[in-house]
MMTF fields as JSON, N, C-alpha, C and O atoms, coordinates in Angstrom:
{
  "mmtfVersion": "1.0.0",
  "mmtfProducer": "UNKNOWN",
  "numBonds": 319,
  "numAtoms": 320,
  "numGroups": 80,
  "numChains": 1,
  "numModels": 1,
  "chainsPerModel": [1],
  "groupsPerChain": [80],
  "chainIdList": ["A"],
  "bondAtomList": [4, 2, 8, 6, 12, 10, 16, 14, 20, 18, 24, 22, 28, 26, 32, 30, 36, 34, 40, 38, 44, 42, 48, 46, 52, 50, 56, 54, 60, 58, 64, 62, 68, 66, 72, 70, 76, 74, 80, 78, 84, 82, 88, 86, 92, 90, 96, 94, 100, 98, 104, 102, 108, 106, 112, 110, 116, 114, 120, 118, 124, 122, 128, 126, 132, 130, 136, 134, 140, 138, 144, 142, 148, 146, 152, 150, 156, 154, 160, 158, 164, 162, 168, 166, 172, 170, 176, 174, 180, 178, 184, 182, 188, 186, 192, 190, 196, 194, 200, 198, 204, 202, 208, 206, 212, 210, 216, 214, 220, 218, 224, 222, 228, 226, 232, 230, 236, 234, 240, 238, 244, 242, 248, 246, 252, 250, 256, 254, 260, 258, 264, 262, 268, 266, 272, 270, 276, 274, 280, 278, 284, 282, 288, 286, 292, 290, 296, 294, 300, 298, 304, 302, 308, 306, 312, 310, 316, 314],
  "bondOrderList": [1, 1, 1, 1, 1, 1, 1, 1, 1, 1, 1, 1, 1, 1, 1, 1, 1, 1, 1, 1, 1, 1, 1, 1, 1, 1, 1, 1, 1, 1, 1, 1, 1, 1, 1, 1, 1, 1, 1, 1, 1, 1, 1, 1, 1, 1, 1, 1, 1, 1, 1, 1, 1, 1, 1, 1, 1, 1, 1, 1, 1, 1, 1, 1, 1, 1, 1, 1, 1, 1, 1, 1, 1, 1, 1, 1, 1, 1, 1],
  "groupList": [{"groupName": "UNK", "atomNameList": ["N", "CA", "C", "O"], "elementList": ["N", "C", "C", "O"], "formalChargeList": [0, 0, 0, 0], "bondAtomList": [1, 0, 2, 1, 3, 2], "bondOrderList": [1, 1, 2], "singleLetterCode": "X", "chemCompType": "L-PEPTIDE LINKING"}],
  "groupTypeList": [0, 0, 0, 0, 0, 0, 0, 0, 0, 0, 0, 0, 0, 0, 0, 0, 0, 0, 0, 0, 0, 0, 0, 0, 0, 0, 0, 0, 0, 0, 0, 0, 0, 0, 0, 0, 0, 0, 0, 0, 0, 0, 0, 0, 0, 0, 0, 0, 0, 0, 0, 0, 0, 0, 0, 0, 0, 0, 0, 0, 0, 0, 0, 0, 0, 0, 0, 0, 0, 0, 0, 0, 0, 0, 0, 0, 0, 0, 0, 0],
  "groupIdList": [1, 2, 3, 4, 5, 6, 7, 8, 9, 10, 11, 12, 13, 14, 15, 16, 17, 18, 19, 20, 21, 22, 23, 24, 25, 26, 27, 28, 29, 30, 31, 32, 33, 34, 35, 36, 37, 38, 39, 40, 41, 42, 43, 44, 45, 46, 47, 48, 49, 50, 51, 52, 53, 54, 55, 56, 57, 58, 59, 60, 61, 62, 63, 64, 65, 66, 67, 68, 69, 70, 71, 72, 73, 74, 75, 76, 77, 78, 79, 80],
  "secStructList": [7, 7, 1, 1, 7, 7, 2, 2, 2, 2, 2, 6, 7, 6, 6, 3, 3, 4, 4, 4, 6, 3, 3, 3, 3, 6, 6, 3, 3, 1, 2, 2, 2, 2, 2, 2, 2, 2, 2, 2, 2, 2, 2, 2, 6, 6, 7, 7, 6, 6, 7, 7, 7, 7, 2, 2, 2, 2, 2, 2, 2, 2, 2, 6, 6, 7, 7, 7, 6, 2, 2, 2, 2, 7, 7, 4, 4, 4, 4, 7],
  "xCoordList": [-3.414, -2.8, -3.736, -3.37, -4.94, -5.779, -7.315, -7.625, -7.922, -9.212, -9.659, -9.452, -10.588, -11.081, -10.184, -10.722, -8.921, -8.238, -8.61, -9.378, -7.757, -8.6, -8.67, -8.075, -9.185, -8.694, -7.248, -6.443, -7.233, -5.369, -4.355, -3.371, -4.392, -3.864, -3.745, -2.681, -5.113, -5.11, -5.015, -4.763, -5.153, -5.042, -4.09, -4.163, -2.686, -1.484, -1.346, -0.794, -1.83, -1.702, -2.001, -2.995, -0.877, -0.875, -2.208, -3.175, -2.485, -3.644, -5.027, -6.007, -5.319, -6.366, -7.249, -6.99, -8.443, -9.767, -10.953, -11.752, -10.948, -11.956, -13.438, -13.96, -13.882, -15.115, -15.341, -16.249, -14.42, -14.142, -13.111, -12.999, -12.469, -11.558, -11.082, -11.126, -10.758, -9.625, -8.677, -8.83, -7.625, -6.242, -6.487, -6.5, -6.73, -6.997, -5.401, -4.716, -5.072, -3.68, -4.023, -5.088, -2.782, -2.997, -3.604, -3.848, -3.696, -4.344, -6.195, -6.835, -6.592, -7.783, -7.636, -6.489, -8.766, -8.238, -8.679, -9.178, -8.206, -8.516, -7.662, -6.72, -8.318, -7.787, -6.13, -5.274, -5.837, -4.653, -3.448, -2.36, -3.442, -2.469, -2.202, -1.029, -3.301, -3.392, -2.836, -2.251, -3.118, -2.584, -1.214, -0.551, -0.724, 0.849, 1.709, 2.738, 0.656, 1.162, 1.759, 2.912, 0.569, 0.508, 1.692, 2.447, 1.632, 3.014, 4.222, 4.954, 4.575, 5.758, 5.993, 7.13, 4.66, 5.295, 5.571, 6.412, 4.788, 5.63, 6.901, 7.43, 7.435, 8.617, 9.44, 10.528, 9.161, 10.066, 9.872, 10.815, 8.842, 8.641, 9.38, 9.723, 10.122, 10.303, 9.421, 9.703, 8.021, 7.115, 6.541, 7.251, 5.475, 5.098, 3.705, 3.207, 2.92, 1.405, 1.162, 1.837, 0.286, -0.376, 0.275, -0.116, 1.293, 1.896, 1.002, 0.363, 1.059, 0.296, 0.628, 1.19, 0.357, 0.977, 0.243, -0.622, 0.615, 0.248, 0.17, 1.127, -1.03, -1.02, -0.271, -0.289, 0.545, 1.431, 2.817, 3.626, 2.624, 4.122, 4.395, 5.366, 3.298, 3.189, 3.469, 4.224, 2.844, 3.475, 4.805, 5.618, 5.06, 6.722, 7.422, 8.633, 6.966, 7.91, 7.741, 8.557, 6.387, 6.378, 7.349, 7.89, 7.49, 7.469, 9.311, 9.8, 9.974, 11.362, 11.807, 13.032, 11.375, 11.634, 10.99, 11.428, 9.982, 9.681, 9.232, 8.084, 10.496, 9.953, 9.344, 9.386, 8.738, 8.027, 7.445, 8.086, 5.764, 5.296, 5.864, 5.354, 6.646, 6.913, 7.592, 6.984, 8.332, 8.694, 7.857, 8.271, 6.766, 5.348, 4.468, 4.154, 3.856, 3.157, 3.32, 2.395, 4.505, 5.156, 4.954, 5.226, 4.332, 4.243, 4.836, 4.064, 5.947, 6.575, 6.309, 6.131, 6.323, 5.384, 4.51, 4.337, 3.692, 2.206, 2.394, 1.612, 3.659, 3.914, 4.977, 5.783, 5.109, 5.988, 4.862, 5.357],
  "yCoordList": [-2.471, -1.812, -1.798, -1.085, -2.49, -2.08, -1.645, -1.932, -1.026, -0.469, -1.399, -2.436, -1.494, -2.131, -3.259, -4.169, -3.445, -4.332, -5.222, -4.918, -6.66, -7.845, -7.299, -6.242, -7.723, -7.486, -8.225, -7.639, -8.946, -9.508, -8.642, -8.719, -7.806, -7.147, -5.88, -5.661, -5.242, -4.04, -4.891, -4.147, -6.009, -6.539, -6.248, -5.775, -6.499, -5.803, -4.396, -4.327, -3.263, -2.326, -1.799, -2.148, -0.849, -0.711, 0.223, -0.429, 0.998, 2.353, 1.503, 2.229, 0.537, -0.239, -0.196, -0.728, 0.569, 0.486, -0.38, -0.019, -1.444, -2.509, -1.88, -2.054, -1.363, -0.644, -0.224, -0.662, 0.73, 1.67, 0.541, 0.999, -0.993, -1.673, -0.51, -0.501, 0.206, 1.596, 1.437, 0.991, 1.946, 2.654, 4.02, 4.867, 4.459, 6.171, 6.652, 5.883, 7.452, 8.237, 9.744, 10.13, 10.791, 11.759, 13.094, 14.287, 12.075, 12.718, 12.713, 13.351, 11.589, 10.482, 9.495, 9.049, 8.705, 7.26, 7.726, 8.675, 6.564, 6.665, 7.813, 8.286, 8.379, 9.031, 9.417, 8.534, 10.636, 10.761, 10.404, 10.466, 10.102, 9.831, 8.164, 7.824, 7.068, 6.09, 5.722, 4.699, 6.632, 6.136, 6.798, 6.988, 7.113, 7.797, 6.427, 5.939, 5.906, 4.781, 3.774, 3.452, 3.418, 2.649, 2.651, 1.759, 3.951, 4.053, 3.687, 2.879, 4.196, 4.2, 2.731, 2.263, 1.797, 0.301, -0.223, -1.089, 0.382, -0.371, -0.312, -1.081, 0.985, 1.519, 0.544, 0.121, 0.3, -0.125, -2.104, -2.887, -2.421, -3.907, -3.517, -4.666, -2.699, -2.738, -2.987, -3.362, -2.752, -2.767, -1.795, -0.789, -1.655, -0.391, -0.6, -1.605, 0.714, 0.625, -0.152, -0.296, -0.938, -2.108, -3.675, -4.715, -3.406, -4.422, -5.717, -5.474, -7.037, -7.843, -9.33, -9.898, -10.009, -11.336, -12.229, -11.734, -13.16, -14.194, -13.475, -12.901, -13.56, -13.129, -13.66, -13.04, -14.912, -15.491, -15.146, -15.214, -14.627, -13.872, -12.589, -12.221, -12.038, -10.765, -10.584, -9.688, -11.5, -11.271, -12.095, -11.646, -12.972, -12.547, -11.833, -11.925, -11.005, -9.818, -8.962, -8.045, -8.812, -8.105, -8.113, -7.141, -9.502, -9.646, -9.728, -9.648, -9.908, -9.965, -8.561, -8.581, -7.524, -6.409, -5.139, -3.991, -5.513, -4.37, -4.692, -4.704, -4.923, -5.432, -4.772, -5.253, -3.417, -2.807, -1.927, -1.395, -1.395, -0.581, 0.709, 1.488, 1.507, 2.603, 2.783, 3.751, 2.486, 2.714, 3.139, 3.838, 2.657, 3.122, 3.778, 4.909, 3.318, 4.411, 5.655, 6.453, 6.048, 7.35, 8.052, 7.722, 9.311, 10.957, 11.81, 12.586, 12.038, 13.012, 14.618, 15.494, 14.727, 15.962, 16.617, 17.832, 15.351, 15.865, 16.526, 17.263, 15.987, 16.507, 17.419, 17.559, 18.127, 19.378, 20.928, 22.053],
  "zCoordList": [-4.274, -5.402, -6.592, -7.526, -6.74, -7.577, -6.689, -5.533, -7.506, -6.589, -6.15, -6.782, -4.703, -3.903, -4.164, -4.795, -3.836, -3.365, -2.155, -1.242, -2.355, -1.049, 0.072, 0.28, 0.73, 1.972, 2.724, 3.448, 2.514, 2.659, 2.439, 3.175, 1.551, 0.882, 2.5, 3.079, 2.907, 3.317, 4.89, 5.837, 5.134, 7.088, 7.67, 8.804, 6.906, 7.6, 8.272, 9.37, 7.654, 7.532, 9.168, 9.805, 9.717, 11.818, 11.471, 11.864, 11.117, 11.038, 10.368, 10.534, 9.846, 9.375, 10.575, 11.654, 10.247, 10.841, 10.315, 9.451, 10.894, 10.411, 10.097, 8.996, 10.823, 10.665, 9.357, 8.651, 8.981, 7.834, 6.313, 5.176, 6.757, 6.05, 5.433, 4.203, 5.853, 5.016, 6.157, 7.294, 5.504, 6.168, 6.569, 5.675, 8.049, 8.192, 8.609, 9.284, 8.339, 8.467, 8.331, 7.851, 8.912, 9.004, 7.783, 7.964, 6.342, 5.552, 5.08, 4.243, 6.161, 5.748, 5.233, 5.207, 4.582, 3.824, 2.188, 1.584, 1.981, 0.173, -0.259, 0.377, -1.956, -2.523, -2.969, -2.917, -3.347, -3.801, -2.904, -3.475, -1.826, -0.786, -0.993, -1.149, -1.0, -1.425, -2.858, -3.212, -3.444, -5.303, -4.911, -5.931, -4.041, -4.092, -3.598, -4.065, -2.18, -1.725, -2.77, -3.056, -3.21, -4.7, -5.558, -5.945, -5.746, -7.048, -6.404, -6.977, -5.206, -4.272, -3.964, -4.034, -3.532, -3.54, -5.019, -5.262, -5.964, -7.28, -7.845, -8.648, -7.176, -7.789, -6.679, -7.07, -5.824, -4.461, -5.113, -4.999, -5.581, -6.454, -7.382, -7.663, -8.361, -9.88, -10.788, -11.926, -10.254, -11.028, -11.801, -11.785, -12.527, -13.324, -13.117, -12.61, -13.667, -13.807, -14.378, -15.398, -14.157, -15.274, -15.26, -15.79, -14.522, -14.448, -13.635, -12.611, -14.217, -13.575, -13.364, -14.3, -12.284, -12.108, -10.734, -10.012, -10.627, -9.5, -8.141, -7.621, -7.634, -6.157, -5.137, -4.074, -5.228, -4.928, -4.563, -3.637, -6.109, -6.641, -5.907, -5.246, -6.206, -5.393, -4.286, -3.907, -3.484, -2.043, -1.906, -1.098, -2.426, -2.016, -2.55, -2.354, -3.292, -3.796, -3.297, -3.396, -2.366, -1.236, -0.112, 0.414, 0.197, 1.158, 1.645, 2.772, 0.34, 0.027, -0.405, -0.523, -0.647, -0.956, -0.114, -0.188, 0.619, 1.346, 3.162, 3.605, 3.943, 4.949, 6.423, 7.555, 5.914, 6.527, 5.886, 4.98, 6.194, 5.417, 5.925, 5.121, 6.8, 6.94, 5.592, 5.135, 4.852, 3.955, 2.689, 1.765, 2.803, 1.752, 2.681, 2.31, 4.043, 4.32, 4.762, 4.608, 5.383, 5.775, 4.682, 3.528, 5.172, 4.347, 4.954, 5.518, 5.106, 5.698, 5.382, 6.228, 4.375, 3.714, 4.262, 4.352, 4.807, 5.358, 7.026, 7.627, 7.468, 9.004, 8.829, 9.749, 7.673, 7.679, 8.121, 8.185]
}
């Protein structure tokens, strides 16, 4: 959720290509599809841009509020 984020952060992820440590999905990796991700798990945290706190914290607020990434990584859009 911030640029070049840990890698902890991106290991979960089912589409994570180690080679590349990006997420590839049916749009590519990176860019505007990624900062959509982004916004979509903050809104799903109650969080905002800029918002900042314990990496700790973070993941259990991950981890208590979003218990699968289909919910952030799905683009349905993109397979219309």
């Amino acid at each position: 959720m911030a640029c070049g984020a840990d890698r902890t952060m991106r290991a979960p992820c089912p589409k994570r290509v180690p080679k590349l440590d990006a997420c590839v999905h049916i749009l590519g990796s990176c860019g505007l599809s990624n900062e959509q991700r982004d916004l979509d798990m903050l809104r799903k945290l109650g969080l905002h841009f800029g918002s900042t706190m314990k990496a700790s914290d973070l993941f259990r607020l991950i981890l208590g509020r979003i218990p699968t990434t289909q919910d952030v990584c799905r683009r349905d859009e993109a397979c219309a």
